[in-house]
C-alpha positions as CSV (number, residue, x, y, z in Angstrom):
1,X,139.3,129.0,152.9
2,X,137.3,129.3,156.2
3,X,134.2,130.6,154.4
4,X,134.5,127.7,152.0
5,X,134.6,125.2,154.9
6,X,132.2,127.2,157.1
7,X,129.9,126.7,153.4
8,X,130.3,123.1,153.4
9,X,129.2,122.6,157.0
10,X,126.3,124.4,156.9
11,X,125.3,122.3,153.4
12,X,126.2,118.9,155.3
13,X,123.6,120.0,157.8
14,X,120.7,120.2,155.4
15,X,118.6,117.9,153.7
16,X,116.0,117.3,151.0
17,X,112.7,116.6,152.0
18,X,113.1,112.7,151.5
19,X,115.8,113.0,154.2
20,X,115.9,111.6,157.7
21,X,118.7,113.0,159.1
22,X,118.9,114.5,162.2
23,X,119.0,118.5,162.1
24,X,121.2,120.0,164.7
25,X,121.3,123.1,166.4
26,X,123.1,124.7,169.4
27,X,120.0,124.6,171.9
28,X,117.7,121.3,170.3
29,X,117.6,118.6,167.6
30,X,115.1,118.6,165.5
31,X,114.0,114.8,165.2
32,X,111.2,115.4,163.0
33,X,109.2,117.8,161.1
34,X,106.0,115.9,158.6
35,X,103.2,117.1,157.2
36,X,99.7,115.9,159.1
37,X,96.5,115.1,157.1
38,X,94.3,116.7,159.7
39,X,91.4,113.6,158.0
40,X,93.9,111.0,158.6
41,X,96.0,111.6,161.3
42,X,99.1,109.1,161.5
43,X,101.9,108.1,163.6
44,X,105.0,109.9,163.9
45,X,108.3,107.9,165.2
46,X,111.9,109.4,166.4
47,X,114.1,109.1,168.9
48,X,112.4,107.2,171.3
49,X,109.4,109.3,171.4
50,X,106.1,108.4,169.6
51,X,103.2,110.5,168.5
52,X,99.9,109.0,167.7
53,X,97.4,111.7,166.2
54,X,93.5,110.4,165.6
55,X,91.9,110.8,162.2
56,X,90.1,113.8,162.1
57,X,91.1,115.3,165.3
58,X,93.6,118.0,164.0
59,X,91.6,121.3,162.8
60,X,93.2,121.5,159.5
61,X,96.7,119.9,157.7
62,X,99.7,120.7,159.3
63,X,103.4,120.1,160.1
64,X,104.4,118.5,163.5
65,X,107.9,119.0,164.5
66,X,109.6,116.9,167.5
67,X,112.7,118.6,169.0
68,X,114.6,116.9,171.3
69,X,116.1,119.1,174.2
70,X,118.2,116.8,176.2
71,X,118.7,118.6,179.6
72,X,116.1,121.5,180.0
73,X,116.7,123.3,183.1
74,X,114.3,123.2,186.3
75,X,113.4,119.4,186.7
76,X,112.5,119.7,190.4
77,X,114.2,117.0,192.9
78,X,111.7,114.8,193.3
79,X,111.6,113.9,189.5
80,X,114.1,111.7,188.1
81,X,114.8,112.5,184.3
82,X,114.4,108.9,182.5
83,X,114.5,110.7,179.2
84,X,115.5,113.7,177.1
85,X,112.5,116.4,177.1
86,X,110.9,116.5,173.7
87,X,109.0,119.7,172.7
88,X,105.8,119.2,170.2
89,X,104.6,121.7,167.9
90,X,101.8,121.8,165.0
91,X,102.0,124.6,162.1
92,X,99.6,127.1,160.5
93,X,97.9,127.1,164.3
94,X,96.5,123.7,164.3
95,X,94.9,122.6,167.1
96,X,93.5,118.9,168.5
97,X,89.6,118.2,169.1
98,X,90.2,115.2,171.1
99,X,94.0,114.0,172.7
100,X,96.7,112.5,170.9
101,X,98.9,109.9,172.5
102,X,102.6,110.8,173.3
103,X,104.5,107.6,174.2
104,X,108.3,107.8,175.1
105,X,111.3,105.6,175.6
106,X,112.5,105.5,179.6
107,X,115.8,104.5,180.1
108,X,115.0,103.2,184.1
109,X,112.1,101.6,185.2
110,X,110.4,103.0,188.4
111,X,111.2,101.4,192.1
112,X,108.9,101.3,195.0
113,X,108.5,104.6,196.7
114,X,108.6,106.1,192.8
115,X,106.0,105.9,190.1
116,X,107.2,106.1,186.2
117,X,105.3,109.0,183.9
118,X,105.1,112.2,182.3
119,X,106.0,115.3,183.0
120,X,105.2,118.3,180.8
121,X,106.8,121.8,181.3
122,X,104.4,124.4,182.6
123,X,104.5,128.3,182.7
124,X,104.9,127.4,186.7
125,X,107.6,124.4,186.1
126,X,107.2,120.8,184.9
127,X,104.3,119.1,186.5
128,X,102.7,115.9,186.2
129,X,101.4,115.8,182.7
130,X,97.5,114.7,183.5
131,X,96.1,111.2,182.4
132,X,99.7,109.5,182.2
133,X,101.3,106.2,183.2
134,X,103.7,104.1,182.7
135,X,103.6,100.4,180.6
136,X,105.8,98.1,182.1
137,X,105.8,96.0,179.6
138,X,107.8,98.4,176.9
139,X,109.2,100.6,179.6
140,X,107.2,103.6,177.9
141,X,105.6,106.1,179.6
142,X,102.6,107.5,178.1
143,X,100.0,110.5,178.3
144,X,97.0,111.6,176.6
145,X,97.2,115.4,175.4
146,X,94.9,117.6,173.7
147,X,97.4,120.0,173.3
148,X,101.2,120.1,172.0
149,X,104.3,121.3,174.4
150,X,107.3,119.6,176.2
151,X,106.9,116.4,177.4
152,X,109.8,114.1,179.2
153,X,109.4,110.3,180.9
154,X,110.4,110.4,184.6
155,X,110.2,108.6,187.6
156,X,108.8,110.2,190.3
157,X,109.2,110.1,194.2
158,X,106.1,109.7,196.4
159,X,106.1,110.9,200.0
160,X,106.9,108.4,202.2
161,X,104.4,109.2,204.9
162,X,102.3,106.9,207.3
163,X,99.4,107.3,209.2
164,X,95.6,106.5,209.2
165,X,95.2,109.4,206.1
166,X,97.7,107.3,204.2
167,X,95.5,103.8,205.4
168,X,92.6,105.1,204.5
169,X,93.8,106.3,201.0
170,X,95.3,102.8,200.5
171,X,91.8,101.2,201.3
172,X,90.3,103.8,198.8
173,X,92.5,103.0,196.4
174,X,92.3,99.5,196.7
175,X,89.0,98.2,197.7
176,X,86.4,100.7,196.8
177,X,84.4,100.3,193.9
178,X,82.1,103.5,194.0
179,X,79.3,101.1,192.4
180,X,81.3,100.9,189.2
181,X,81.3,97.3,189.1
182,X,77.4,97.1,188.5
183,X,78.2,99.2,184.9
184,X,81.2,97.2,184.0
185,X,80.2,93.6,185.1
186,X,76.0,93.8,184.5
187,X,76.2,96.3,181.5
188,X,79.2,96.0,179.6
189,X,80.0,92.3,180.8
190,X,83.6,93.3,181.1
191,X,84.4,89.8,183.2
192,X,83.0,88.1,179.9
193,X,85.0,89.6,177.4
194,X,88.4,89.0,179.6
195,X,87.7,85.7,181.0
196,X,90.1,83.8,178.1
197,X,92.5,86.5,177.9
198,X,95.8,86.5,179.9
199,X,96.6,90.2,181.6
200,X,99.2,90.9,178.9
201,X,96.5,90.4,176.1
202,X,93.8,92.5,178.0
């Protein structure tokens, strides 16, 4: 009787191919696993967490899987989990030529002294994943990746430090231009192309 019921479980947990269910395991879920045209690329939707893969940038057809691993240990203290971690992977050893977008769901929008992200599990810990932010707007967070691994929205704690280093970095950050204004105002005419759009549209 046991081995009967212990049979049916494990067939409730499977699926045909056509099938969307969630596949659970003791450690992860897996939330997705699709085949990739490396020519077309495509987007890839689960769980709050969104993969956007460029046409042509994969190096050859593949299968991504998303598994979801809701409390992975060694967050450090000044990140605040807004999300489970999700852990990417491609098949067959496919790898990106140019970054696919990763955009996830944040349950808690960053307050003043924190800033909303990514952060992406390293062989040292999770760090800042690079090229990230976060979009007000959907309460995502987002990075740019050229590779796959773990990813998980956070909000993060800046140092709440004062000074002339931290006035000086303000004024950097603020009101220097480094001459870029010359490229995107004469060349690219960037004030042109926004002058009818509201900041949402643009």
């Amino acid at each position: 009787m046991a081995l009967a019921v212990g049979a049916l479980f494990a067939l409730s947990a499977c699926g045909d191919d056509d099938d969307p269910a969630v596949v659970q395991s003791d450690e992860q879920t897996v939330l997705l696993s699709e085949r990739v045209s490396a020519a077309d690329g495509g987007t890839f939707e689960s769980g709050g967490l969104k993969v956007m893969i460029p046409a042509g940038a994969l190096s050859a057809d593949s299968t991504i899987t998303v598994r979801s691993l809701p409390n992975p240990a060694g967050l450090p203290d000044r990140f605040e989990a807004t999300s489970d971690a999700f852990e990417i992977a491609f098949a067959d050893g496919a790898t990106l030529s140019e970054p696919m977008k990763v955009e996830i769901a944040a349950s808690a929008v960053p307050t003043h002294p924190a800033i909303g992200g990514i952060a992406r599990r390293t062989e040292s810990g999770w760090q800042p994943a690079m090229g990230n932010f976060f979009r007000d707007s959907t309460s995502t967070a987002v990075p740019l990746t050229e590779s796959p691994g773990t990813f998980r929205a956070v909000n993060r704690s800046l140092q709440r430090t004062t000074g002339d280093d931290v006035a000086t970095g303000r004024e950097i950050f603020m009101d220097r231009t480094f001459g870029n204004e010359t490229f995107f105002g004469g060349t690219v005419g960037l004030h042109e192309v926004l002058n009818n759009l509201s900041p949402t549209d643009a």
